[in-house]
VMD Tcl script that draws the C-alpha trace (Angstrom):
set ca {
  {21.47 6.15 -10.40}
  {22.71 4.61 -7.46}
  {22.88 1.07 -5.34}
  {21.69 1.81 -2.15}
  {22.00 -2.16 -0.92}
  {22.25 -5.34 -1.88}
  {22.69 -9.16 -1.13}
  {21.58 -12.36 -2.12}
  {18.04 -13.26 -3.20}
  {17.74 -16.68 -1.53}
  {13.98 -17.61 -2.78}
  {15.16 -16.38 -6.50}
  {18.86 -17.76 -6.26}
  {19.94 -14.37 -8.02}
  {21.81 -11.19 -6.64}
  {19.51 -7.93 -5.58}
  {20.25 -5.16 -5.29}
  {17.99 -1.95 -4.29}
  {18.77 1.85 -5.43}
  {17.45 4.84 -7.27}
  {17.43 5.68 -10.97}
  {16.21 8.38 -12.91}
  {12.63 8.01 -13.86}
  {13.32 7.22 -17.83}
  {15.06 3.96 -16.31}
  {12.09 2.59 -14.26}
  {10.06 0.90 -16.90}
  {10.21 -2.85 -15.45}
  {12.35 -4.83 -17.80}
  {14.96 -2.44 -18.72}
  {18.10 -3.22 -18.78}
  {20.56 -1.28 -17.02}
  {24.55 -1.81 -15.58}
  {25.57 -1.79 -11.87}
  {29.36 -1.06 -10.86}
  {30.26 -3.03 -7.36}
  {33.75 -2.71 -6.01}
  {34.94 -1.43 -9.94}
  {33.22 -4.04 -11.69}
  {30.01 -3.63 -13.73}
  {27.54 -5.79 -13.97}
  {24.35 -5.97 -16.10}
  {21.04 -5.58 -14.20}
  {17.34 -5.50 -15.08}
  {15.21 -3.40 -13.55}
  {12.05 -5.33 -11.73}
  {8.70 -4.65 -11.01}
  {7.75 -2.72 -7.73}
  {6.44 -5.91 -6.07}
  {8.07 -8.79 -3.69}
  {10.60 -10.50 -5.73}
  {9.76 -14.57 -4.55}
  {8.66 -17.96 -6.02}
  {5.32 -18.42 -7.27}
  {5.86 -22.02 -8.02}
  {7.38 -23.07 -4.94}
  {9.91 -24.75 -7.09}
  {12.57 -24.00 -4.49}
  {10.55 -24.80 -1.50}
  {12.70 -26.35 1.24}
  {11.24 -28.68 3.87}
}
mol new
graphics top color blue
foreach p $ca { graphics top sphere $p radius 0.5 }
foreach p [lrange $ca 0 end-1] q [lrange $ca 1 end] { graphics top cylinder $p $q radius 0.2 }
display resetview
């Protein structure tokens, strides 16, 4: 596959990152690895929804 962007997920506190894989990796929960500037990194693929905090456990006033 490939990243197509990135950044930081503020509401999750986690990296994100946004690309395409091949349609046997798309099954939400699947673990895959991401290479940034040489370095890999392991990733996990996430459902096709908004990625934010139910809870509001991190909700800032």
């Amino acid at each position: 596959g490939e990243t197509t962007s990135g950044g930081w997920g503020h509401r999750i506190d986690k990296s994100i990152a946004l690309g395409m894989l091949r349609a046997d990796l798309t099954e939400p929960g699947t673990t895959v690895e991401v290479e940034i500037f040489g370095e890999r990194f392991r990733a996990i693929v996430q459902k096709d929804e908004p990625l934010w905090d139910p809870k509001n456990e991190r909700l800032r006033a």
